[in-house]
C-alpha positions as CSV (number, residue, x, y, z in Angstrom):
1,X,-0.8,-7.7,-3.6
2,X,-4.1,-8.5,-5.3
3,X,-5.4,-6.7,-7.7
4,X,-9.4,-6.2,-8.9
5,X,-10.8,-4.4,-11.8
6,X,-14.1,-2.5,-12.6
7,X,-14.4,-1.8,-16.2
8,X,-16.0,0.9,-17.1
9,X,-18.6,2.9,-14.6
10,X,-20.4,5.6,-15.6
11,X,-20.7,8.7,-14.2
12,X,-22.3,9.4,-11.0
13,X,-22.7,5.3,-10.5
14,X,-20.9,3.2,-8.3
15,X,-19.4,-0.4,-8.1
16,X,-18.8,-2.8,-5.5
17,X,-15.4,-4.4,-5.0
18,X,-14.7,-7.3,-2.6
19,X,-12.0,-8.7,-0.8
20,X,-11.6,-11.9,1.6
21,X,-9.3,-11.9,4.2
22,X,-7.4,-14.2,6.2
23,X,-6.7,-14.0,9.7
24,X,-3.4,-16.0,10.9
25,X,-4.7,-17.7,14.6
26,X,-2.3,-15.4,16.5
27,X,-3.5,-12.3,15.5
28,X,-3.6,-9.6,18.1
29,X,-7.1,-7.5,18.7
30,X,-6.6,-4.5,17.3
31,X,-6.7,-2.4,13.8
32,X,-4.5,-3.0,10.9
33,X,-4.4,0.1,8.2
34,X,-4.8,-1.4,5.5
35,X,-3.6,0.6,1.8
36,X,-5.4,0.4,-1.4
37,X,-3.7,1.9,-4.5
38,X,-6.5,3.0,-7.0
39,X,-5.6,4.1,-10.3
40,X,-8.3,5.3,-12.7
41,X,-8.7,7.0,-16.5
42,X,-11.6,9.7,-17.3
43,X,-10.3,8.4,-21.4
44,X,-8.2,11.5,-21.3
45,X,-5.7,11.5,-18.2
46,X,-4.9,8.5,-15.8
47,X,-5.2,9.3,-12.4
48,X,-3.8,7.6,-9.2
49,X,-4.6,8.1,-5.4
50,X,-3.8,6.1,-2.3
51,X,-7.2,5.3,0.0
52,X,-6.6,3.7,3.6
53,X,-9.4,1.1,5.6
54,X,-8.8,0.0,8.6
55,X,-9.8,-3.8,9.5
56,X,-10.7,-4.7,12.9
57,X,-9.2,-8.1,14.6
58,X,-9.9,-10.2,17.6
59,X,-7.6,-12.3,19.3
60,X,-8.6,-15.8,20.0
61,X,-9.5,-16.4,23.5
62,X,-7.8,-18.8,25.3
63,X,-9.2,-21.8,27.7
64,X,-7.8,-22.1,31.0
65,X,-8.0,-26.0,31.9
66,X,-9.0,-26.9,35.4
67,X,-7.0,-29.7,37.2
């Protein structure tokens, strides 16, 4: 699991966090649910919640070979 941090972020901004994925050649088309564990601190409590994305694949197409 990979993890990424965003110090601090003030309230009522936002901050970007990015992710590369790799996709294995025999992947199927269709969408993978993907979970994110996100933990955060207002400097009083710490707070944890589970978000869910969903990324979208395409299989490879295959090449019929005339003879």
């Amino acid at each position: 699991m990979r993890k990424r941090q965003l110090n601090r972020i003030k309230a009522g901004e936002s901050a970007e966090a990015t992710w590369n994925f790799s996709v294995r050649a025999d992947v199927e088309t269709k969408s993978y649910k993907t979970p994110f564990q996100i933990t955060y601190d207002d400097g009083t409590n710490i707070y944890e919640t589970n978000k869910y994305i969903y990324v979208n694949t395409t299989a490879k197409k295959l090449m019929m070979h005339q003879s």
